[in-house]
LUMKE-214321 format. One line per 8 residues: number of its first residue (from 1); for each residue x, y, z of N, C-alpha, C. Coordinates in steps of 0.1 Angstrom, whole numbers, plus 2048, in hexadecimal, padded with zeros to 3 digits. Layout:
N
NUM) X:Y:Z:X:Y:Z:X:Y:Z; ...
//
This chain:
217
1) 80E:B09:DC8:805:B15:DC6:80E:B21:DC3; 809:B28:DBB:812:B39:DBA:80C:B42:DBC; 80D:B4D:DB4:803:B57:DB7:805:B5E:DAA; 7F5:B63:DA7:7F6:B68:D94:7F1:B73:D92; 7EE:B7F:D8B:7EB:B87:D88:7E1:B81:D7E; 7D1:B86:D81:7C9:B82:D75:7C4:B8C:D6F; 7C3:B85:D61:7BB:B92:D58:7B0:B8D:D53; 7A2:B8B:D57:792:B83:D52:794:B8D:D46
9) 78E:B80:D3C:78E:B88:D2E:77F:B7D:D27; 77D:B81:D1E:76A:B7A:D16:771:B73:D0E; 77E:B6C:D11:77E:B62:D07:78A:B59:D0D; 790:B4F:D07:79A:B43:D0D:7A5:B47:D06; 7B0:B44:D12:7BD:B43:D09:7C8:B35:D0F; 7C6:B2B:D03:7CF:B1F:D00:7DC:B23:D01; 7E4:B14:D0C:7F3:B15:D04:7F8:B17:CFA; 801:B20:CF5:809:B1A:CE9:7FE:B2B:CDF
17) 7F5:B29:CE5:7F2:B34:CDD:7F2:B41:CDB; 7F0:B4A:CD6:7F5:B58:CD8:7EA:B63:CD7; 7E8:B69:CDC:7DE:B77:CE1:7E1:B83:CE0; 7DB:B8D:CD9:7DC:B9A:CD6:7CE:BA0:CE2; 7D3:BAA:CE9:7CF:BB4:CF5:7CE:BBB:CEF; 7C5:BCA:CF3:7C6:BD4:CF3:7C2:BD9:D04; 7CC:BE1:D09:7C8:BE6:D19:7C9:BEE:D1C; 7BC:BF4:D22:7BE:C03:D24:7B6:C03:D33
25) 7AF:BFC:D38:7A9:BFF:D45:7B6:BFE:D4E; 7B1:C09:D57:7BA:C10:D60:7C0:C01:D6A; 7BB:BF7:D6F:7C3:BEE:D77:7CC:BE6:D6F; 7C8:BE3:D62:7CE:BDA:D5B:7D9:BDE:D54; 7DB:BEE:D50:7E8:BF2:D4B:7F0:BF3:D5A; 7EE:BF7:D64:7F5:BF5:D73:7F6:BE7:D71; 7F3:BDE:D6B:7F7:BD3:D6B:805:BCC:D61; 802:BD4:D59:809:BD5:D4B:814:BDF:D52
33) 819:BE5:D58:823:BEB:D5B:82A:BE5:D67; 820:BDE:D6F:829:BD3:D7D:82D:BCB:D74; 82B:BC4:D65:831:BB5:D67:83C:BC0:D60; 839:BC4:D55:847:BD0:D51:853:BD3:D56; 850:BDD:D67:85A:BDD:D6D:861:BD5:D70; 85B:BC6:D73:862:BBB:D7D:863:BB2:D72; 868:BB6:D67:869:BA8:D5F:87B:BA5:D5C; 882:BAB:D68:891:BA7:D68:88F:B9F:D75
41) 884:B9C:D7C:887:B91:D88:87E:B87:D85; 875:B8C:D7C:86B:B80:D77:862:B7F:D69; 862:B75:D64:85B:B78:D54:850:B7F:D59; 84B:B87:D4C:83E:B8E:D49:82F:B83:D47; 82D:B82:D54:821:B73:D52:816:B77:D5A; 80B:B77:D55:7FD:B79:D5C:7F6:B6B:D58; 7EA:B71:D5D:7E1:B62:D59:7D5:B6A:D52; 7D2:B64:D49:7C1:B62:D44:7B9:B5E:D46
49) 7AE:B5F:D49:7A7:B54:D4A:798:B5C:D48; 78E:B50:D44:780:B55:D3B:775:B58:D49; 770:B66:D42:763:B6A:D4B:756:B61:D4B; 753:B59:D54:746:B52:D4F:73B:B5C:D55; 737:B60:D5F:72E:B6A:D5D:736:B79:D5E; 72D:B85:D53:72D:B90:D56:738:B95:D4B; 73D:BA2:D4F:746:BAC:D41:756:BAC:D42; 75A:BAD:D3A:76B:BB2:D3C:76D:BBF:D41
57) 764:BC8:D3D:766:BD7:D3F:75F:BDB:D4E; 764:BE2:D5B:761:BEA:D60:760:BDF:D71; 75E:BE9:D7E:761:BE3:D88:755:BDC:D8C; 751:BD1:D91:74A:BC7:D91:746:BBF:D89; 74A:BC3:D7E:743:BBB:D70:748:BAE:D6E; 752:BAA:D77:754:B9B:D75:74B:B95:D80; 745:B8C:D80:73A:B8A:D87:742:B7B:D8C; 743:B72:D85:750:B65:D84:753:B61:D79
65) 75D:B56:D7C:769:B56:D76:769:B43:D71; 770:B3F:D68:771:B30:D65:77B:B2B:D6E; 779:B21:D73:786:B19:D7D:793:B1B:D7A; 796:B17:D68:7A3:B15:D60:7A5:B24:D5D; 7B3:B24:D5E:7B6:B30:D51:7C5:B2B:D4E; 7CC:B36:D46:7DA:B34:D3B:7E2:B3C:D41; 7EF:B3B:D45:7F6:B41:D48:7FA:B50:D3A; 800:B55:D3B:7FE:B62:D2D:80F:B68:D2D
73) 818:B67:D25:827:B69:D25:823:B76:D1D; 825:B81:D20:827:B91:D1B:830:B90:D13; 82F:B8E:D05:83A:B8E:CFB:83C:B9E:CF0; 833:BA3:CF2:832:BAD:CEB:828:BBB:CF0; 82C:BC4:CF1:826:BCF:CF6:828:BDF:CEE; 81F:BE5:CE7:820:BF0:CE1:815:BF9:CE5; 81A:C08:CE7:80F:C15:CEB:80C:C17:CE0; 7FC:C1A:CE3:7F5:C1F:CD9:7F0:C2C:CDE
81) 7F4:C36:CEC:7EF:C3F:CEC:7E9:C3E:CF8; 7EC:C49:CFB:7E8:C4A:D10:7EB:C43:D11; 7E2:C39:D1C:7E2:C2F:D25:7DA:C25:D1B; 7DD:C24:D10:7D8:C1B:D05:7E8:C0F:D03; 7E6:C00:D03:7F3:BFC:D02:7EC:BED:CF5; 7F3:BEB:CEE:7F2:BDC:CE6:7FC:BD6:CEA; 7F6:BC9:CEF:802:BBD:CF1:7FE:BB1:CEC; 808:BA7:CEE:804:B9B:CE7:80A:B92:CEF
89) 803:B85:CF5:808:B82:CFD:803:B6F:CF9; 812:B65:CFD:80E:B5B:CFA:808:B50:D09; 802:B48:D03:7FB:B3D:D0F:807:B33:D11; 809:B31:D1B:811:B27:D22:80D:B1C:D2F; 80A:B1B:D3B:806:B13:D42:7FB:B10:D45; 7F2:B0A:D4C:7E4:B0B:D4B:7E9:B0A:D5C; 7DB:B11:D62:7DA:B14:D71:7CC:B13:D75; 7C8:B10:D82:7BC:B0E:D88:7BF:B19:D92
97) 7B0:B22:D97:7B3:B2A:DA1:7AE:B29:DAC; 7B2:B2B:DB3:7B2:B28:DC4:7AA:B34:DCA; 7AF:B3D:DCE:7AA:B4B:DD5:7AE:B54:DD0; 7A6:B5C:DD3:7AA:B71:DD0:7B6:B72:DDC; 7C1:B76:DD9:7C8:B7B:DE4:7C6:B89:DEA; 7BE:B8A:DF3:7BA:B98:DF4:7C7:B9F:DFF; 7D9:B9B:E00:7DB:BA5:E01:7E7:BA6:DF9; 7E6:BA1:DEC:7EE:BA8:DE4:7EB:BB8:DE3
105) 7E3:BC0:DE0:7E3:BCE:DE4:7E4:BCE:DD1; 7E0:BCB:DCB:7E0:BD0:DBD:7D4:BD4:DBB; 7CF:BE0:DB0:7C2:BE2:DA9:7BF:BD6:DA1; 7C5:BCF:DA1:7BE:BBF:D97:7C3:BB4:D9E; 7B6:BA9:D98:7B9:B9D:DA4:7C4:B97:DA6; 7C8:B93:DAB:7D7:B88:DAF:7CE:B80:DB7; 7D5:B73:DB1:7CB:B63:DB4:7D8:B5A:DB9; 7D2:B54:DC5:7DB:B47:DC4:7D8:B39:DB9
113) 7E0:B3B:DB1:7DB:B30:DA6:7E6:B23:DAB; 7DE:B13:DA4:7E6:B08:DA5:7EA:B04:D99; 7F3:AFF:D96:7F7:AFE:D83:7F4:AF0:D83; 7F1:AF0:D78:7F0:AE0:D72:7F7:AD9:D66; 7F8:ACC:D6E:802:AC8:D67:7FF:AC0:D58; 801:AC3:D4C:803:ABE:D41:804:AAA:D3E; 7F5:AA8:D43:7FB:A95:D42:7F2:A92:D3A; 7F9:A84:D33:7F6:A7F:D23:7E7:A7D:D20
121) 7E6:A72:D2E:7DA:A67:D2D:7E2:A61:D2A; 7D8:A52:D20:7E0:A46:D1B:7E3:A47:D0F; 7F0:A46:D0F:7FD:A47:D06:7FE:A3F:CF9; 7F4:A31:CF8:7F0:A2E:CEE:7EA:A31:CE6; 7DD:A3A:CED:7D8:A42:CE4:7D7:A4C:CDD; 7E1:A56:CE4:7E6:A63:CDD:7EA:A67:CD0; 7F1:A5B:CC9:7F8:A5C:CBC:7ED:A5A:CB6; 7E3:A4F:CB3:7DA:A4E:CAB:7D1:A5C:CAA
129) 7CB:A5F:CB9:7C4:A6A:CB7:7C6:A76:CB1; 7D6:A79:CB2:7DB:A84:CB1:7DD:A84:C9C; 7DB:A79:C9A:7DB:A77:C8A:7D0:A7C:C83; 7C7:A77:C8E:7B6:A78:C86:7B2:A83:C8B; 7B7:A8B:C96:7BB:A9F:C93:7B9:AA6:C8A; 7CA:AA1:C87:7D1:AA7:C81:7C9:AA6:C6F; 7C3:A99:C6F:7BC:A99:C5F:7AB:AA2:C62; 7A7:AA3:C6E:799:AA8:C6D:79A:AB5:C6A
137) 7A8:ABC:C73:7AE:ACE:C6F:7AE:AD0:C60; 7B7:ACA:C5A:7B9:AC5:C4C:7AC:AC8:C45; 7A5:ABE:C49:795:ABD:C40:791:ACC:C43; 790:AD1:C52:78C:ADD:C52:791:AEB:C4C; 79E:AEC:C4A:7A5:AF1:C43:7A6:AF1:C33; 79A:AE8:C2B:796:AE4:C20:78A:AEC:C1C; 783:AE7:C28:776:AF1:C29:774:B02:C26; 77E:B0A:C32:783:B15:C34:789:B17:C26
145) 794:B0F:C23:79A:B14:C1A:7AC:B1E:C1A; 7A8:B1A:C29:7B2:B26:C30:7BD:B1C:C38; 7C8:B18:C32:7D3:B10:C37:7E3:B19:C3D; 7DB:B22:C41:7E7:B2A:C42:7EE:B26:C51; 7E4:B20:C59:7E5:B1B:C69:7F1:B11:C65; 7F9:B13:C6A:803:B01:C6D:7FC:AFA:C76; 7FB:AEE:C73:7F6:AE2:C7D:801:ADD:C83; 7FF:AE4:C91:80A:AD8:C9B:809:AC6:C99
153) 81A:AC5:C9D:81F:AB8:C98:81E:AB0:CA7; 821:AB3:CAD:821:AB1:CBE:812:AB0:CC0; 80F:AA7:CC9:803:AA2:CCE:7FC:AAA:CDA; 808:AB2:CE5:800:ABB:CEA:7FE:AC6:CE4; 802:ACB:CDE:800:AD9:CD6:7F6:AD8:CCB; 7F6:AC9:CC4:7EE:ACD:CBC:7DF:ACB:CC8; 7DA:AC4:CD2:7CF:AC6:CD8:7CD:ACE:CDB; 7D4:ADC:CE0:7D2:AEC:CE1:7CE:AF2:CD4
161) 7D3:AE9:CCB:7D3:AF2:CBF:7C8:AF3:CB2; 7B8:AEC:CB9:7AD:AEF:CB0:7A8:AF6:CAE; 7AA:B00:CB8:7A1:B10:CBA:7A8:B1A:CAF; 7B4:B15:CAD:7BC:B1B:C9F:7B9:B1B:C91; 7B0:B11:C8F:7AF:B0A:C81:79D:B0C:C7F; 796:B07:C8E:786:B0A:C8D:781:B1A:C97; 778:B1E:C95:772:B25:C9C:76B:B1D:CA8; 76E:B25:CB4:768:B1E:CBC:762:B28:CC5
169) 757:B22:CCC:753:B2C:CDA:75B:B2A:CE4; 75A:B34:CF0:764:B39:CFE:75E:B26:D03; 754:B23:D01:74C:B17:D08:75A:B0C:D04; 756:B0C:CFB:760:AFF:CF7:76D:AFD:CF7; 772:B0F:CED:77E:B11:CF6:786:B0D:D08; 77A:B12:D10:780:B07:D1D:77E:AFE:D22; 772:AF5:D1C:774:AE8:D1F:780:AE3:D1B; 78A:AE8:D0C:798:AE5:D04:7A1:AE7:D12
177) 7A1:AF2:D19:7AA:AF4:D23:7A9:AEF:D2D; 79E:AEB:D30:79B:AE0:D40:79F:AD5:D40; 79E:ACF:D36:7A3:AC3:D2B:7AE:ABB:D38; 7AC:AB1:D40:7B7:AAC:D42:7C4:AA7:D43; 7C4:AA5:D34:7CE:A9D:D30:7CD:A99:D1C; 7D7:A99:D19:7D9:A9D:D0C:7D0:A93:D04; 7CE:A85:D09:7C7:A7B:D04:7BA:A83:D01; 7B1:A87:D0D:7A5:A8B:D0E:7A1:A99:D04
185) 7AC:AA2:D08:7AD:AB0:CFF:7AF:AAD:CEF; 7B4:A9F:CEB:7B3:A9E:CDB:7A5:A97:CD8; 7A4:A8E:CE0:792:A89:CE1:788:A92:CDD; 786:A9F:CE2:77D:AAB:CE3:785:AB3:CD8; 790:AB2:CD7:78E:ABE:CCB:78C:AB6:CBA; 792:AA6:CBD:78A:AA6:CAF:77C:AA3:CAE; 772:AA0:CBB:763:AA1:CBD:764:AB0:CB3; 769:ABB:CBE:765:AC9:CB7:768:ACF:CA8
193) 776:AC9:CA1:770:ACB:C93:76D:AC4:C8C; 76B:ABA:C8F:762:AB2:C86:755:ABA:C89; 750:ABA:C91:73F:AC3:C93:73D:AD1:C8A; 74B:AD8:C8B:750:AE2:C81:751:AE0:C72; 753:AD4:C71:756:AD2:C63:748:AD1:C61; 748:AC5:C66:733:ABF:C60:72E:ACB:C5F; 729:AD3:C69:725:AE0:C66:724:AE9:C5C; 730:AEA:C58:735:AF5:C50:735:AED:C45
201) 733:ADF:C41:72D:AD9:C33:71E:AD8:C35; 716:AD6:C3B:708:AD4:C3D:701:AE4:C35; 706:AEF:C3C:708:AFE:C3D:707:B00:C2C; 712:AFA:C27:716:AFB:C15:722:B08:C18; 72A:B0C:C23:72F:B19:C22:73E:B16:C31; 749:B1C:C28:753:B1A:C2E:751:B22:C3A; 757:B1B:C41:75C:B1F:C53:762:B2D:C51; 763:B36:C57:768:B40:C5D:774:B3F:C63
209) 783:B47:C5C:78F:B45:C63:78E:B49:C71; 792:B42:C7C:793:B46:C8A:799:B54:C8D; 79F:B57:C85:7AB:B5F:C8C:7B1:B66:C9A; 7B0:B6F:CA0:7B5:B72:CA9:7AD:B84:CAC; 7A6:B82:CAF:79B:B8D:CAE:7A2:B99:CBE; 7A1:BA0:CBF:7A6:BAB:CC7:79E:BAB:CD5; 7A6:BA9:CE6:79D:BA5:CEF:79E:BB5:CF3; 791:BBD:CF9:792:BC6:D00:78F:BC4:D0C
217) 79B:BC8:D19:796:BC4:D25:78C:BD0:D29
//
């Protein structure tokens, strides 16, 4: 068990993937300047994790929260003015949360989170799945038209790595992150673009590049 600084935000953030912030509410830049200070005794790491009921913006508005969230490595940080900050931060561990620690004494929550650990499933089946992935992205990336995504080679990364290539909802996005085990999380994500592909041929009109749209907390 550790203990994490969380940031509830209206959408998911996968390992391996990377996230543009914009933060200006008053607990969360106090948050952005604790990991700041202390990032010579410890990396710059918060957690994410998705609002299931209620707002990002203002005090009460988180109403609850999804079990899972992403650990978040602070890789990049620029002012844009006042208490206005852009950062960019990449996903790394996945974590389940435990409790609000109510005496950390911060304006923003601190949770006891449990991390979880990264296992295959069965090992026979990984490589095959991870092929018929890798060719559905492909197909979807036909559709779009937009191959500009690299398709991970590696079998866990590429199962983090559908939300890159399709558009997806916060919904499915974390069922991707609750995902067990790498067997299971490639199982579901080629369910999900295949359903994206079909769609988006049924439709007669290319998919929409995902890209990386701007979270306001």
């Amino acid at each position: 068990m550790a203990s994490l600084p969380l940031f509830p935000l209206g959408t998911v953030l996968l390992p391996g993937a990377r996230l543009p912030l914009q933060v200006f509410e008053p607990r969360y830049v106090a948050l952005l300047r604790d990991l700041i200070e202390a990032q010579e005794e410890r990396p710059p790491v918060f957690g994410i994790i998705a609002i299931r009921e209620g707002n990002e913006v203002g005090d009460g508005a988180v109403r609850a929260l999804h079990p899972v969230g992403c650990a978040a490595l602070l890789t990049h940080v620029a002012v844009l003015g006042g208490q206005r900050f852009f950062v960019i931060v990449q996903g790394t561990n996945r974590f389940r949360v435990g409790e609000i620690d109510p005496r950390a004494g911060t304006p923003y929550a601190t949770a006891h989170v449990h991390w979880l650990d990264e296992h295959d499933g069965d090992a026979a089946a990984i490589e095959p799945l991870a092929e018929r992935v890798r060719a559905e992205l492909k197909a979807c990336q036909e559709v779009t038209g937009d191959d500009e995504q690299e398709i991970p080679g590696g079998a866990r990364a590429l199962s983090y790595a559908v939300p890159l290539v399709v558009s997806l909802d916060l919904a499915d996005r974390q069922r991707l992150l609750e995902s067990p085990d790498t067997e299971s999380r490639l199982r579901l994500g080629l369910e999900l673009a295949h359903r994206e592909r079909e769609l988006a041929t049924a439709l007669g009109s290319a998919l929409e590049a995902p890209g990386s749209p701007f979270d306001l907390n």
